[in-house]
N, C-alpha and C positions, 0 to 999 in steps of 0.2 A: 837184456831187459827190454820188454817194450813200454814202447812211449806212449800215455794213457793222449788219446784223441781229448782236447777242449771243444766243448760245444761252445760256439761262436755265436749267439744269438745273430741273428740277421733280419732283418725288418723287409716281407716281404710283403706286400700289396694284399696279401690274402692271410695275412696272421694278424692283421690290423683290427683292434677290434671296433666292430660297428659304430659304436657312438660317432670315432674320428670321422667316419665317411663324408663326403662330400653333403651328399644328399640329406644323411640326416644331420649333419651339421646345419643345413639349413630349414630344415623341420623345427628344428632345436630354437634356432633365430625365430621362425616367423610364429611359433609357440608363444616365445618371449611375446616377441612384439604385438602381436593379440590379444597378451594378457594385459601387459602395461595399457593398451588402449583401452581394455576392457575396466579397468582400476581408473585410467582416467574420465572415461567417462561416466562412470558410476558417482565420482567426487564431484564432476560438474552438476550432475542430475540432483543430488543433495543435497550442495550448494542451492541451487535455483528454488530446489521445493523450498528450503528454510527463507531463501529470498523472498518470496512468494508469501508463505503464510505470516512471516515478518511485514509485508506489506498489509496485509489483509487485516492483519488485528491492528495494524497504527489505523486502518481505515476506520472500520471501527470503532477506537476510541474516538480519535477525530469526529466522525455521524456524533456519539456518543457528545462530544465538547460541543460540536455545534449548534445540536437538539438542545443541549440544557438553558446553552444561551441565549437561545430564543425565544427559550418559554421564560427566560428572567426577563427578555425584554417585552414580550407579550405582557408579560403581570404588570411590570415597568407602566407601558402603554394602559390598559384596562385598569391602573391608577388614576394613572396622571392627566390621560386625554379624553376627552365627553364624545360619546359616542353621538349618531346621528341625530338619535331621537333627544336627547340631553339639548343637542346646541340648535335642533328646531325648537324647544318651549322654551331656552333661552333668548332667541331669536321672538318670539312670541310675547315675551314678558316686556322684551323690550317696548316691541310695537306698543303694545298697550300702554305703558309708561307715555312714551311718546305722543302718542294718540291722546294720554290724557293731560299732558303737558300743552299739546296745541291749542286743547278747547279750554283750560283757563288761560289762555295767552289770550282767546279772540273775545275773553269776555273782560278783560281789559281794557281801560280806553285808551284810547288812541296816543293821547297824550303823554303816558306811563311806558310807550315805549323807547 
């Protein structure tokens, strides 16, 4: 009777398949690692536009709040305070008062003061 031969799998350098290789094991890494960097900075870039146009409309509103406010206190002011010409003929009315308060003072006599 003969003795049927076992094939003995044997792991030789050249039945290995490709992927294990050195070289492309390291293909395979710097793959990886190009992609990850590519994903992270794709999330940073994303992040910042949202950062960004998140800044830009608070600005904005802000212009937006600080414009209203001024035109409440411009109306505020163009209420409550006399403009130039207002507090020159106020200024004017006086004088004249005055002016006419002096001359019955002088026709007063002396006496009566």
């Amino acid at each position: 009777m003969k003795k049927a031969k076992l094939a003995h799998p044997q792991n030789h350098s050249s039945d290995a398949p490709d992927l294990f290789r050195r070289d492309n094991l390291l293909r395979l890494l710097l793959t990886i690692v190009v992609a990850a960097a590519g994903l992270i900075t794709a999330y940073h870039a994303t992040i910042y536009g949202l950062k960004e146009q998140l800044a830009t409309k608070a600005d904005q509103q802000l212009v937006g709040a600080i414009d209203s406010r001024l035109v409440h206190i411009e109306a505020i002011l163009n209420e409550r305070v006399a403009t130039k010409t207002e507090l020159r003929e106020v200024r004017d009315h006086l004088n004249q008062k005055l002016l006419g308060i002096e001359a019955k003072l002088r026709l007063l006599p002396e006496e009566g003061r």
